[in-house]
C-alpha positions in Angstrom: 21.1 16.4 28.0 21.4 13.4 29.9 19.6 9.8 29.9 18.5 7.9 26.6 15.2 8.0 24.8 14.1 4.7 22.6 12.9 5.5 18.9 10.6 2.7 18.2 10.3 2.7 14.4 7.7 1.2 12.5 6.0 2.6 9.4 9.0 5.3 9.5 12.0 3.9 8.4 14.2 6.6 7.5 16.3 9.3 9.6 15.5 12.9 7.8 11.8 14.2 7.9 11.5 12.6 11.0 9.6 14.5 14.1 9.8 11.3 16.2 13.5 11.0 15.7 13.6 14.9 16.8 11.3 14.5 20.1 13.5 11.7 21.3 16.4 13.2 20.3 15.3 16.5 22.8 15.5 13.7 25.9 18.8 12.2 25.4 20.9 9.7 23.5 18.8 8.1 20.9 18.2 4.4 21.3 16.7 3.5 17.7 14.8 0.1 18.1 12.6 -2.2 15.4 10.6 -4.7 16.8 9.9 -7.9 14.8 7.0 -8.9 15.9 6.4 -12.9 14.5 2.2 -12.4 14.5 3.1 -9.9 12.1 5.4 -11.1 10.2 3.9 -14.2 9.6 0.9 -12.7 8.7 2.3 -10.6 5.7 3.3 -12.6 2.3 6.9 -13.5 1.6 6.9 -10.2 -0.9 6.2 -8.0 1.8 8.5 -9.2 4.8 11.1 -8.6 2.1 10.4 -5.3 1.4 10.1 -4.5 5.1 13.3 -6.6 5.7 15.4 -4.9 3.3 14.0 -1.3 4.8 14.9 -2.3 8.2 18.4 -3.6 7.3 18.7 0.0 5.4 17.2 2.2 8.0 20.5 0.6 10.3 22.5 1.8 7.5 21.4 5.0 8.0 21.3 5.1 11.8 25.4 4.3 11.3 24.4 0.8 12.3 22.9 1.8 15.8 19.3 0.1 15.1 18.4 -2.3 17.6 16.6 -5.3 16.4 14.9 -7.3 18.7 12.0 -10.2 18.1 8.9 -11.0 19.7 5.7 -9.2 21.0 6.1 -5.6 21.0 4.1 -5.0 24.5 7.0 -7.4 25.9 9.9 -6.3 24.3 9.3 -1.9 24.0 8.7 -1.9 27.9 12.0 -4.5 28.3 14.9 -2.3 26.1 13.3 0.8 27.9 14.0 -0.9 31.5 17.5 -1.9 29.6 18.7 1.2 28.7 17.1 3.6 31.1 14.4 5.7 28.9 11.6 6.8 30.3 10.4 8.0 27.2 9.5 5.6 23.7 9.0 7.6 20.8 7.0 6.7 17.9 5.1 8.0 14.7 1.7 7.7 15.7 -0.1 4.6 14.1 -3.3 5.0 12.6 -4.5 1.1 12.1 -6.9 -0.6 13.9 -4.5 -3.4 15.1 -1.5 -0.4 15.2 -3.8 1.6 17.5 -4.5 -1.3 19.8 -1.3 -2.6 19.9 -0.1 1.1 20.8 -2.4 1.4 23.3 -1.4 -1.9 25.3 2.8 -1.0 24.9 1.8 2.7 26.6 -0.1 1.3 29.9 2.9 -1.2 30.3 5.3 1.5 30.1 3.0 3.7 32.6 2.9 1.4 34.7 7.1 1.4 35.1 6.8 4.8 35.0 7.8 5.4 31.3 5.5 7.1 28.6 4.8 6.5 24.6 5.3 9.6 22.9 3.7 10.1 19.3 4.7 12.5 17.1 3.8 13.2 13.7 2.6 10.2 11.6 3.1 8.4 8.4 0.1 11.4 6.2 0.8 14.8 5.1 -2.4 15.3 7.4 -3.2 12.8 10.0 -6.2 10.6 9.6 -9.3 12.6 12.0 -7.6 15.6 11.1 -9.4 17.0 8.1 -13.2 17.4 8.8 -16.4 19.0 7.0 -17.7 22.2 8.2 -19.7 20.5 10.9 -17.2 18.5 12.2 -17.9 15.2 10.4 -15.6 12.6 8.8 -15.9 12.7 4.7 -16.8 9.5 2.9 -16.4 10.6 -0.4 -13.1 11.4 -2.3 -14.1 14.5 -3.6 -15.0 16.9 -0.9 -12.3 15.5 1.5 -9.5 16.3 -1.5 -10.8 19.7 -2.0 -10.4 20.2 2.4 -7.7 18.6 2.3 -5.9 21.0 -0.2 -7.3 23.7 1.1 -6.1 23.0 4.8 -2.8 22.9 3.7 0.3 20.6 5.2 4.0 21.5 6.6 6.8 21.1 4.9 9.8 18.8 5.9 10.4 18.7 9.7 14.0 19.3 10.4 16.6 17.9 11.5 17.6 17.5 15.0 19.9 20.0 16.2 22.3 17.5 18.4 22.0 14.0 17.7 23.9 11.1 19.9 23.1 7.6 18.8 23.4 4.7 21.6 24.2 1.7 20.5 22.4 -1.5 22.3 23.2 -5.1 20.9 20.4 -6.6 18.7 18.9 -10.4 18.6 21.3 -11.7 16.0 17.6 -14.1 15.2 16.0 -10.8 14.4 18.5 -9.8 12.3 18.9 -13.5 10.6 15.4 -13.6 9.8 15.3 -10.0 8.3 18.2 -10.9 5.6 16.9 -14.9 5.1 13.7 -13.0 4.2 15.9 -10.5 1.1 17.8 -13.5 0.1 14.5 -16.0 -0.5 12.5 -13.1 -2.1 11.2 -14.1 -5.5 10.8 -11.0 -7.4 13.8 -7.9 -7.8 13.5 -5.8 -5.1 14.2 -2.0 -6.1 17.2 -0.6 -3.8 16.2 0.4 -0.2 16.4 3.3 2.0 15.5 7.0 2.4 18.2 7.7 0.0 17.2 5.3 -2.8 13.6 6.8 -2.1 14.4 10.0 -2.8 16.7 9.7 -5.9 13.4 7.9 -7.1 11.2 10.8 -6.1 13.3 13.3 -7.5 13.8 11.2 -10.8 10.5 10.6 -11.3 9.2 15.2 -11.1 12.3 15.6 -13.6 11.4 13.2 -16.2 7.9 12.1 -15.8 5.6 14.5 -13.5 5.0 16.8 -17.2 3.5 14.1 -18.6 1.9 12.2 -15.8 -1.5 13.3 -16.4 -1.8 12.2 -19.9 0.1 9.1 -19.2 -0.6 7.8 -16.2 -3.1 5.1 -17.3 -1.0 3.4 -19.7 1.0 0.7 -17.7 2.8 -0.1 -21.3 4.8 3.4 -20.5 7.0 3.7 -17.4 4.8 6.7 -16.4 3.9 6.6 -12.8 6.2 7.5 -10.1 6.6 3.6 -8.2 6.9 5.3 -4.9 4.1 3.3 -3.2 6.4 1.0 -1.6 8.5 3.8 -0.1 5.7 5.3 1.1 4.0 2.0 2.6 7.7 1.7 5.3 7.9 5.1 6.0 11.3 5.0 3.5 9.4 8.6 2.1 7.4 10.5 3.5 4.4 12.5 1.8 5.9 15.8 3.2 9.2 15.5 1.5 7.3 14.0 -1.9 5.2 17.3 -1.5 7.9 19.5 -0.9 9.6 18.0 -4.3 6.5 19.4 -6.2 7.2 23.0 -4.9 6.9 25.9 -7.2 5.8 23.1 -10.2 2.5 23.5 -11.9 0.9 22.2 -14.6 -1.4 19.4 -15.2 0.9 16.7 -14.0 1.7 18.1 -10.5 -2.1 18.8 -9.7 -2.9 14.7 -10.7 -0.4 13.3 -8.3 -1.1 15.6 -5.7 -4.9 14.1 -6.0 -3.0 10.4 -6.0 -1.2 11.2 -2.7 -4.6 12.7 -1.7 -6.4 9.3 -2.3 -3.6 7.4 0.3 -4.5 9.8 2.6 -8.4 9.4 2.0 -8.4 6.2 2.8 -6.5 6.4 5.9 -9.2 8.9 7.6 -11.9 6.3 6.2 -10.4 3.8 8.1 -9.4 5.4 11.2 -13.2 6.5 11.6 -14.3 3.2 10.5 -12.3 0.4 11.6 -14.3 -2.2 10.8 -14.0 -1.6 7.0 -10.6 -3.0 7.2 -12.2 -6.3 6.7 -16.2 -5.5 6.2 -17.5 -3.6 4.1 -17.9 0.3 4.5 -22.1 0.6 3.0 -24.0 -1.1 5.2 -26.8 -1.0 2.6 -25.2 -3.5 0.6 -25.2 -6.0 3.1 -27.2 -8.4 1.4 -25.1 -8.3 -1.7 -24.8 -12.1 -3.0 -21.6 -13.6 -3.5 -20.3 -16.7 -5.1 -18.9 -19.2 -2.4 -15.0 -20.1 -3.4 -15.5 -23.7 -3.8 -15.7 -26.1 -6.8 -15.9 -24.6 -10.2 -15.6 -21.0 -8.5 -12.3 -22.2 -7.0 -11.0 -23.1 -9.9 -12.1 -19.3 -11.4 -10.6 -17.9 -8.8 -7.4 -19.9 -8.8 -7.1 -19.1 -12.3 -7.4 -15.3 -11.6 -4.6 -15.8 -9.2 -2.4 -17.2 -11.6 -3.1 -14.6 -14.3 -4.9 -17.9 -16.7 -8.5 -16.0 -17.0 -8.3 -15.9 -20.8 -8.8 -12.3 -20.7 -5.4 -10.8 -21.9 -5.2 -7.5 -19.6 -6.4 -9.2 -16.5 -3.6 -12.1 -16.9 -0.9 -9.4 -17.7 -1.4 -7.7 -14.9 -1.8 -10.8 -12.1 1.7 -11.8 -13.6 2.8 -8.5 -13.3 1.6 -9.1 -9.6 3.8 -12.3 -9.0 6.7 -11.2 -10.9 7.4 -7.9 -9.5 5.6 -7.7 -6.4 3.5 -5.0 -7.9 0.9 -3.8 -10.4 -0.2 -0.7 -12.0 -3.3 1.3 -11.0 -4.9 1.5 -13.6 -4.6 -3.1 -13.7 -5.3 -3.3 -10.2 -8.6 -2.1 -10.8 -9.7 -4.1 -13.5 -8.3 -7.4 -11.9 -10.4 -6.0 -8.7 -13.4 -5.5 -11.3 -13.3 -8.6 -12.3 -12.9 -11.0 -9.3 -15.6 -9.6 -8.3 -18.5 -8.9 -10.6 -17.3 -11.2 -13.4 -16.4 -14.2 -10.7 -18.9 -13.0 -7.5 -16.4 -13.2 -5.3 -16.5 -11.1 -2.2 -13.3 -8.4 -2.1 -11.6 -9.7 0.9 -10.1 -12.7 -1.1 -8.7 -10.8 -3.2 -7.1 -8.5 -0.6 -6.2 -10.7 0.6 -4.0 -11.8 -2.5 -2.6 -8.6 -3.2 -1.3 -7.9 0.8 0.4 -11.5 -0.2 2.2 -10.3 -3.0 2.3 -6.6 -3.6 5.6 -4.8 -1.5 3.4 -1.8 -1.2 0.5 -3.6 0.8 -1.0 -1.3 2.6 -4.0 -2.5 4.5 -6.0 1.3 4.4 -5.5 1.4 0.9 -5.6 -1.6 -0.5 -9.3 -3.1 1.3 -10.9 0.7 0.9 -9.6 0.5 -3.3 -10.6 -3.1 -3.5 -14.4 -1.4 -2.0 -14.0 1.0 -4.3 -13.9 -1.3 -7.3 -16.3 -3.9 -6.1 -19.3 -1.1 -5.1 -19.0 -1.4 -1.3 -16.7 1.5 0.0 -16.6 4.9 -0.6 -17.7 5.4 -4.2 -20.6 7.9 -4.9 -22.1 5.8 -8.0 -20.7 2.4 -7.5 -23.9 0.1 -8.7 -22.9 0.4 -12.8 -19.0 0.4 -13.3 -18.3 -2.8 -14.3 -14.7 -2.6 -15.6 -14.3 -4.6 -19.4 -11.7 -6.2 -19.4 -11.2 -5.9 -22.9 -11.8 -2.3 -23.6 -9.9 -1.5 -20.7 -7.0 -3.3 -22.7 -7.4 -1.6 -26.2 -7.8 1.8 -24.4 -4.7 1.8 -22.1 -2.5 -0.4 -23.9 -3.1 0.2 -27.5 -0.4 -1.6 -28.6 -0.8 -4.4 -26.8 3.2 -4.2 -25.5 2.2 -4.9 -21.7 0.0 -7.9 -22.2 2.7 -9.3 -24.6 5.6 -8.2 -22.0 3.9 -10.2 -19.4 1.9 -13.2 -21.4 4.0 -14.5 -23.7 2.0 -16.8 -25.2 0.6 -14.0 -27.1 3.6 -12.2 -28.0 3.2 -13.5 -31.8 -0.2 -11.4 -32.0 0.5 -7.7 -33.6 -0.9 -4.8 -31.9 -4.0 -4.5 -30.0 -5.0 -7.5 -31.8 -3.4 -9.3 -28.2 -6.5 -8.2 -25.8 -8.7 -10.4 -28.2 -6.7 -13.6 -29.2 -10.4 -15.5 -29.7 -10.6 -13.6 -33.0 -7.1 -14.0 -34.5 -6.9 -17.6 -36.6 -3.8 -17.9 -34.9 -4.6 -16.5 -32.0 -4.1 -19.6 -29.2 -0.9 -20.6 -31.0 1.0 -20.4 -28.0 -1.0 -22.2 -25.5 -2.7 -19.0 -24.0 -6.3 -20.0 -22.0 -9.3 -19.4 -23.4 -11.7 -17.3 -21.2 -13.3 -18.9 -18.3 -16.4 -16.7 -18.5 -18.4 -14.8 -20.8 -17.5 -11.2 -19.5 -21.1 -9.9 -20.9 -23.4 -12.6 -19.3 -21.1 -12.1 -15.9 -21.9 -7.9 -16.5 -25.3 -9.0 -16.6 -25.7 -10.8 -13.5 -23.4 -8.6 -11.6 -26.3 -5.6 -12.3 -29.0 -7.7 -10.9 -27.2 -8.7 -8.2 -26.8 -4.6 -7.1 -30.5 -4.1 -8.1 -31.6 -6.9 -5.5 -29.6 -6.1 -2.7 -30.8 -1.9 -3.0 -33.9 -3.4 -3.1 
């Protein structure tokens, strides 16, 4: 084996379960490389170029401190360490976004035309986005039928480890690498420990103590109930396979609902690779004329209010503070803050996609714009016209106690019980200063349903 290969990491930030890291490793000493690219990083919210930063400074750690950080515009720089260290191949998980796609597509003619090549293998889904298709060869837009095919086609397991592995190392931009640990150090909220290693204690943590009961409990974000791997997933810390192949020879209720979860991420992913648009538009055409509130005066105000988890609807508020403290929110929350931005407020999804990719360190653009769709009656769900989440029996249903509004509003923590989703009838109930609702959530239902019944009209 002579020469060196570059391992361009991106969405893949680990060393094991790595088929990329195994094709380069096949052409020579391994050059890994991450490329921060300032469009990009600019783009994504403080929360999120942390997360990212801290997986990066991990994933050195892992490659024995051989990554190679370099800054600027990937179709520059890939093509320039290649020519530097002498590969004529760049390996890479292969990307599956719109703007990953292009931006793939532009680094592999430059490196053509110097004689190099971009080699994908593998990519960050069980089952790559295109790959699962109805009997006639069509792409599913539905949840349902593509779960079922994509259960039924099966996935691998684990790939293995590379036989013989020599790491190069080539100096990185110490700017890169400043910016990647100013970004940890100025982050806001706790970041959870980083790494494939972290990842998987996490993973294997979360089948021993909570995968029995995640069925029955996975709703309630007053338990600690769900498994919090979204972030690991979202840089490639984790990859499906391995989650999968931690569920092996497990059954029961719990293992067959977060193999459907782990179905959905990869649902959205083929939506999106088939329609790229949706990333920012909406999927149903048919709902094109769908009216919207503009975000300006009092609707500003609504919506800045939303932001800041001051709605005056208790379960809403808890989890849009959840959202700014931690740098993530629970399912179950997500949707009903979705559900009401946008049929209590009118607001069109986007801006609050927006939000979330701003704040959330498992902002995943596939995910989050086709679950914000989902919610607001635009995407890919079969009977999306009359699900208008209530704010308040959402509340008393998953949070019967009312311990997660009170953990995160404390302005209600003097209310007993569920008797915090509904501080308007408790005498005492504003004692501490918490809002009082900015709209009546029964009027906004209303209008909301009319709105639907024009624009199918």
């Amino acid at each position: 084996m002579t020469g060196s290969a570059l391992l361009w990491l991106r969405r893949d930030l680990r060393r094991r379960d790595l088929p990329a890291l195994a094709a380069a490793a096949g052409r020579g000493a391994v050059v890994p490389l991450f490329v921060l690219d300032p469009l990009m990083w600019e783009r994504a919210g403080a929360v999120r170029r942390a997360w990212l930063a801290a997986g990066v400074l991990a994933a050195d750690a892992a490659y024995e401190g051989a990554l190679c950080v370099r800054i600027g515009d990937p179709r520059d720089v890939v093509p320039a360490v290649a020519e530097q260290v002498g590969a004529r191949s760049v390996h890479v998980s292969a990307e599956t976004t719109p703007a990953g796609r292009t931006r793939d597509r532009q680094v592999a003619r430059r490196l053509a035309g110097a004689g190099g090549e971009l080699v994908a293998t593998g990519s960050p889904y069980a089952l790559g986005p295109g790959v699962v298709r109805t009997a006639g060869g069509a792409a599913y837009r539905v949840f349902t039928p593509f779960a079922r095919a994509w259960r039924a086609a099966g996935w691998p397991g684990p790939a293995p480890d590379p036989p013989r592995l020599t790491l190069r190392f080539v100096e990185s931009d110490p700017a890169a690498r400043a910016r990647l640990h100013e970004a940890v150090a100025g982050c806001t909220v706790p970041l959870p420990p980083a790494g494939e290693d972290a990842a998987l204690r996490r993973c294997r943590e979360f089948v021993r103590s909570r995968l029995a009961s995640y069925a029955a409990e996975r709703d309630r974000p007053d338990l600690d109930a769900t498994s919090r791997l979204s972030p690991d997933l979202k840089v490639g810390a984790l990859h499906p396979r391995t989650v999968l192949a931690c569920l092996a020879g497990r059954q029961g209720p719990g293992v067959d609902r977060f193999v459907t979860e782990l179905a959905w991420r990869e649902f959205y992913a083929d939506v999106l690779w088939h329609h790229p648009a949706s990333a920012r538009t909406d999927l149903r055409g048919e709902l094109a004329g769908l009216s919207y509130d503009e975000v300006d005066g009092d609707t500003a105000q609504r919506v800045a209010a939303w932001r800041a988890g001051r709605t005056g609807y208790p379960f809403v508020d808890a989890g849009m503070r959840q959202l700014l403290a931690e740098g993530w929110m629970h399912n179950r929350v997500r949707m009903v803050v979705a559900s009401f931005l946008t049929k209590d407020l009118h607001v069109w999804w986007p801006v609050g996609a927006r939000h979330f990719l701003d704040h959330l360190l498992d902002g995943d653009v596939a995910s989050n714009s086709h679950g914000w769709q989902w919610v607001a009656g635009t995407g890919t769900d079969a009977a999306p016209y009359v699900r208008v989440f209530n704010p308040v029996t959402q509340g008393v249903r998953f949070d019967p106690d009312g311990d997660y509004v009170r953990r995160f509003v404390p302005e209600l923590a003097h209310l007993p019980a569920a008797a915090a989703h509904e501080p308007w009838r408790h005498p005492d109930g504003y004692r501490g200063g918490y809002p009082t609702r900015i709209v009546d959530h029964e009027e906004q239902r209303r209008v909301a349903l009319a709105r639907y019944a024009a624009a199918r009209r």
